[in-house]
N, C-alpha and C positions, 0 to 999 in steps of 0.2 A: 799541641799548642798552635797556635795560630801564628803563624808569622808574617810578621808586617810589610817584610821586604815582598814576599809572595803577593798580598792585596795591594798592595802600590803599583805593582806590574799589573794586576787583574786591574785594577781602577782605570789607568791606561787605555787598555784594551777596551774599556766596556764603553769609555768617552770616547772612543774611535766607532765603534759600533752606532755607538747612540746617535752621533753626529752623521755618520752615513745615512743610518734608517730615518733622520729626520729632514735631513736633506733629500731624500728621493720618497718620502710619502707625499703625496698631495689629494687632497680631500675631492677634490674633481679627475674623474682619471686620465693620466698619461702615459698613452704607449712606451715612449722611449722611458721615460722613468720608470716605468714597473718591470719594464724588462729587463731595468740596468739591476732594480730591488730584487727581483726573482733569482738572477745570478748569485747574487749574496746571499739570498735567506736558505734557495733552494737551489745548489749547484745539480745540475742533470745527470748522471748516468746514461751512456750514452749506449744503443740496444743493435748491438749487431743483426739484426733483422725487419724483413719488412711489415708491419702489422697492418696487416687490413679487416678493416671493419665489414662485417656481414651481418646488417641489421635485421632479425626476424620479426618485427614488431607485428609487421603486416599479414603473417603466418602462429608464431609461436603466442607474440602478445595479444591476436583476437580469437585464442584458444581461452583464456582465462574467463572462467567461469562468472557468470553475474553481469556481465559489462554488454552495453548497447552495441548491435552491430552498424560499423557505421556508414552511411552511404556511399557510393561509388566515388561522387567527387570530392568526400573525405577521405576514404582512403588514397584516391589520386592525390592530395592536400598533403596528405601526412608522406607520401612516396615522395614529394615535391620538395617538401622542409627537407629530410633526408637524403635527398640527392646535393641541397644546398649547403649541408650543414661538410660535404664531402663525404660521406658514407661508399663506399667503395662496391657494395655488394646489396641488394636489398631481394631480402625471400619473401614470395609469394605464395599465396594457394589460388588453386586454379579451379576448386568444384562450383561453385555458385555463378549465378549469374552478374554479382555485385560483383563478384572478385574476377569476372572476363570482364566486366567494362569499367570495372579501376584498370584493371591489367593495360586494357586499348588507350586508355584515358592518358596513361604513365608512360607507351608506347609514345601516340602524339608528341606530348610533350618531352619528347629526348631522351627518357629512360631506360630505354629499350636494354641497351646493352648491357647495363647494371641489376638489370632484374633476372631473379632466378626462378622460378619453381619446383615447388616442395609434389616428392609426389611419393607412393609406395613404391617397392619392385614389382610394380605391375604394368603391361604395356598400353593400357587404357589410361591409365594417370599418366603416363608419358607420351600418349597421343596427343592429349590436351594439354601439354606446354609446347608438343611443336606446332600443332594448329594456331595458336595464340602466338608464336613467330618467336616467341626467346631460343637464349642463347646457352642459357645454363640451365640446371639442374640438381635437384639434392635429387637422391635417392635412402628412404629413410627403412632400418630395416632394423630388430632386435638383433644382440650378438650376445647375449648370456641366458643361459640354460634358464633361468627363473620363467625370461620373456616367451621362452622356446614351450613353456605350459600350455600358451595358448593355442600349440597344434600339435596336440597328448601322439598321437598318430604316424609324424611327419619326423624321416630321421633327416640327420643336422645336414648330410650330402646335401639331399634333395633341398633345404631351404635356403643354404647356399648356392647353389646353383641356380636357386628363382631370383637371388641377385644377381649375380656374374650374368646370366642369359640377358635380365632387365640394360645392367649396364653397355651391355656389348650392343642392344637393341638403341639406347641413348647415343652411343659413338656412334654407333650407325647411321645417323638420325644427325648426324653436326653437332650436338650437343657438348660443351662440356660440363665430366661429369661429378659429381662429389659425393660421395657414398657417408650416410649418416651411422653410426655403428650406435645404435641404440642402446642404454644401459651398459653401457665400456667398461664404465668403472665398477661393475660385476662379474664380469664376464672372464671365463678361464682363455689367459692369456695364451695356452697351447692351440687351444681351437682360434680364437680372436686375429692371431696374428696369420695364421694360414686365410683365414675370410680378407685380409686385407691384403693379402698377397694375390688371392686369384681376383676380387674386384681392379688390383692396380693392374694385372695380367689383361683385364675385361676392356681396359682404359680409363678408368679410374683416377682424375689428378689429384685429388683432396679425401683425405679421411676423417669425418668431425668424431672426436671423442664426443659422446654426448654424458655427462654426468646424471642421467636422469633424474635421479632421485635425491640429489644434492650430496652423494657420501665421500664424495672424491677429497682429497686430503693434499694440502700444498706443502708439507715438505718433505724437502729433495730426498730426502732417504726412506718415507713411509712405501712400505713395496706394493706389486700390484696384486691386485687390479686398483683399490685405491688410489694409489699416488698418482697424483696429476705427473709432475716433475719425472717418476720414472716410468712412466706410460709413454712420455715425449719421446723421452733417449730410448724406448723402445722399440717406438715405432722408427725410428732412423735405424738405429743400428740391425734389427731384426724384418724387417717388410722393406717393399721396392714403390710404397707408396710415392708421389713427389712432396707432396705438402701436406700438412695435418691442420685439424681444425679444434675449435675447441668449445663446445659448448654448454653453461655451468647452470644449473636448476639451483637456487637458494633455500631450501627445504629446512636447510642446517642453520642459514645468514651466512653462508661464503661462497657465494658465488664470484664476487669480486674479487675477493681475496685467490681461489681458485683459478682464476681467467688471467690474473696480473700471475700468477707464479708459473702455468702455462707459455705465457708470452715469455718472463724471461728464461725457463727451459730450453725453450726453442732459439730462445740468441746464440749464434754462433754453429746452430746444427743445418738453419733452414736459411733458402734463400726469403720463400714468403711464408708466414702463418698468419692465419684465419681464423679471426674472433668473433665467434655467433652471439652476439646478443640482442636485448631489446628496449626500444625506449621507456623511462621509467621501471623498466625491469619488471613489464606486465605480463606475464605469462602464467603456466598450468601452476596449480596450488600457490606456492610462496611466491613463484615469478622466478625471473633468470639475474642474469647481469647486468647492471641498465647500461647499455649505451652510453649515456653520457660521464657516469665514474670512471668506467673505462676510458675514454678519450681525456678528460682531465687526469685520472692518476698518468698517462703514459704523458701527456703535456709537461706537468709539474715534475714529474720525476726521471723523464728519459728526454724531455725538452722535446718531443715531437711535436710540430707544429703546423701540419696539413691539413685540419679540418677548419671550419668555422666553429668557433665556440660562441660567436655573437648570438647565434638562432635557438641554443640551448632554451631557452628560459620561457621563448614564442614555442618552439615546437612541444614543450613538456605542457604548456597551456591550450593548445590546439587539441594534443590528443585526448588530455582529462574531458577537455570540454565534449568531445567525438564518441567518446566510449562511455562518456558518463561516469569515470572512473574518479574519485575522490583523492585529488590529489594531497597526499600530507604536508601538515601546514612546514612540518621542522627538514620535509625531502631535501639531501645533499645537494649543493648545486644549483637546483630550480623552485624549490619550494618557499614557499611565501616567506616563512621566518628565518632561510638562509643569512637573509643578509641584515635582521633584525634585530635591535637594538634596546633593552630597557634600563638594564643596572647600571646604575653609576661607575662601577668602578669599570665598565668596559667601556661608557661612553667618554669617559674623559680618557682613557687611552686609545678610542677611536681619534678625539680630539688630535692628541698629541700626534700620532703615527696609526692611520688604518689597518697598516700588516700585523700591529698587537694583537687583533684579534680578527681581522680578516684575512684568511689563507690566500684570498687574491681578489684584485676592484672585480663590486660584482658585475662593471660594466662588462667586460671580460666577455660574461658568457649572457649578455642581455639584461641584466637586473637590475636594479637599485637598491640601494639603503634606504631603512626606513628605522625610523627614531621612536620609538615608542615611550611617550608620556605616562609613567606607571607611578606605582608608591615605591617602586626601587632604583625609581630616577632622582637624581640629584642635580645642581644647579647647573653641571657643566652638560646635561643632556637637553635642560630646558634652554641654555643660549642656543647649546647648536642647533634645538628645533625651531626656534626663533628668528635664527640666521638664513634657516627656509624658509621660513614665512617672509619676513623683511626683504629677503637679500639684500642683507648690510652686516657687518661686526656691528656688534649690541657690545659695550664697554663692560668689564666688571660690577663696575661702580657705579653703574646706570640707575636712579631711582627706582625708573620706574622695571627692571628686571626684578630688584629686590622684591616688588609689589608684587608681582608675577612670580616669582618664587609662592608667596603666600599662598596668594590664591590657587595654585595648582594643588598644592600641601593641604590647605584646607579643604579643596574638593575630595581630592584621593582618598584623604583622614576619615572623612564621614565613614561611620556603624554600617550604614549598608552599602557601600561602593565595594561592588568586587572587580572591576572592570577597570582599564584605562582609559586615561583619555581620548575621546574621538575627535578627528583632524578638526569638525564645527567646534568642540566643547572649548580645546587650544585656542584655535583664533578667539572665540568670544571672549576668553579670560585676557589674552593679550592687549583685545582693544580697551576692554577694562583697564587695564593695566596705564593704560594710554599709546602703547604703539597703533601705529596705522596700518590696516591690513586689507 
């Protein structure tokens, strides 16, 4: 049965709620109010560890097939938005001529010490990150018997030990070093854990799990080599590694999901962990973890709040435009119809309170809202498109909105209109209407 005394108590609550959410929504954004709304809608978890970003965009992302490579001072360009955006860490390649005078370009400009280079275990790819004057280094190497196909000949001693010598040649060299474990999450963990024992022996600080092939599996109990979660606690409790990395291929669609259950694994085992991903999430086949979900899901859900989020939206438009790469209209976060608007019943609770249906103002991360005038717009999405044009409140009961209601109704209506309204089509019918635009 339904008891009454129970919804008189819920009605309570829900006019307490409603009156807070409508008190701290505001239709133009406000730091201090959304921060006060975010506490309420989305309380943090707060992540005993320190996550640092290690963006591969400029290595793993100009691996993706099909995509324009893109000049020197674009890649210095995109090294630049990333350094601003607070990126902690940014991987490079060092074979081409484009990628040594982005590399001096990113130098110049103050980079220097946040850039890494990607190289094989081999001492020729590690001559030319210390010739080009960096400081870090991945060393990137297969650690499961599938990848070990590729040298039918070669027993597993001897190809371990072409890392360990690579690495000890790196510390040698000043370098610090980070040993990529290529396809981890196949790899028999008897052999695996011993390779990251003599690389940490080598000097070795950082171990990236690399999911190659996107199969890794985020929960906590799935065993390994799979399990993200207990690959983490394994590498703590069984190897002398310092830090572990993590880096997730989407093959599956989880690489996000992969990279966030990673990070909280690691709370509370690690002082720092290291999150390899890429902007827009452009890399080999499906792509990796983008960069910027990863920075929002740990903002909204762990309240981490040291990067810039304003540059999201410029930098995700910089690089489509650089690579030539198509950016999707509906992409989380940066994508054109993030923060877009057509059906009535979401524009009148945009109206009412933005958090209805916006997860956070898209000023946040650089965007705006955009109103779309469609056939599944209703009157309360045509005032608010009008309250843009105008900037002025348009009255309910305004004649001539009424007229304007019509007129959009009977454009939309016609037999052959598949499309919405364009921002000219709007003002033309407004001034129709009689407003002044």
């Amino acid at each position: 049965m339904l008891e009454k005394e129970f919804f008189e108590k819920n009605e309570e609550r829900r006019r307490r709620v409603v009156k807070e959410l409508v008190s701290l929504s505001k239709q133009k954004y406000d730091p201090e109010s959304w921060n006060k709304l975010r506490m309420m809608l989305y309380p943090p978890r707060k992540l005993d560890v320190n996550v640092i970003i290690d963006d591969s965009t400029l290595r793993e992302g100009l691996q993706m097939a099909g995509l324009t490579t893109p000049n020197a001072e674009d890649m210095a360009e995109i090294g630049r938005l990333l350094y601003e955006i607070g990126v902690e860490r940014i991987e490079v390649m060092t074979y081409t001529d484009t990628d040594k005078e982005a590399i001096r370009m990113m130098v110049d400009n103050g980079l220097g010490d946040i850039l890494a280079g990607w190289s094989r275990a081999d001492t020729r790819d590690i001559d030319a990150v210390i010739e080009l004057g960096l400081k870090q280094i991945g060393i990137s190497h297969p650690v499961s018997y599938y990848h070990f196909a590729k040298w039918p000949e070669e027993h597993v001693q001897d190809l371990t030990m072409r890392v360990v010598e690579a690495v000890q040649y790196a510390v040698d060299h000043g370098l610090r070093v980070f040993v990529h474990g290529e396809d981890s999450t196949r790899a028999d963990w008897d052999f695996e854990k011993k390779f990251v024992n003599a690389v940490a022996e080598a000097g070795a600080e950082v171990y990236r799990i690399c999911d190659t092939v996107g199969v890794g599996c985020s929960l906590p109990d799935h065993p390994l080599p799979n399990g993200i979660p207990a690959k983490i606690r394994a590498l703590k409790n069984e190897t002398k590694i310092k830090s572990v990395e993590i880096h997730a291929h989407d093959d599956l669609g989880n690489a996000v999901e992969n990279t966030m259950a990673a990070i909280r694994a690691a709370s509370g085992l690690y002082e720092n962990f290291y999150v390899s991903t890429t902007f827009l999430g452009i890399g080999e086949r499906a792509g990796n973890a983008e960069t910027e979900k990863i920075i929002l899901n740990l903002y909204i859900h762990h309240g981490i709040e040291k990067w810039n989020l304003s540059l999201l939206r410029e930098t995700a438009n910089f690089i489509s435009t650089a690579l030539n790469y198509h950016l999707p209209t509906n992409k989380a976060i940066v994508g054109d119809s993030a923060f877009a608007h057509e059906s009535g019943i979401h524009l009148h609770g945009i109206k009412i309170a933005p958090a209805i249906y916006e997860l956070f103002p898209p000023e946040l991360v650089g965007q705006t809202r955009k109103i779309i005038i469609g056939r599944r717009t209703g009157k309360h999405g045509i005032m608010m498109k009008l309250r843009e044009l105008v900037n002025h409140e348009v009255g309910e009961d305004d004649p001539r909105l009424k007229t304007l209601v019509e007129l959009v109704r009977n454009t939309l209506l016609r037999v052959d209109r598949k499309y919405y309204l364009t921002e000219e089509e709007f003002k033309k019918l407004a001034a129709e209407a009689g407003f002044k635009v």
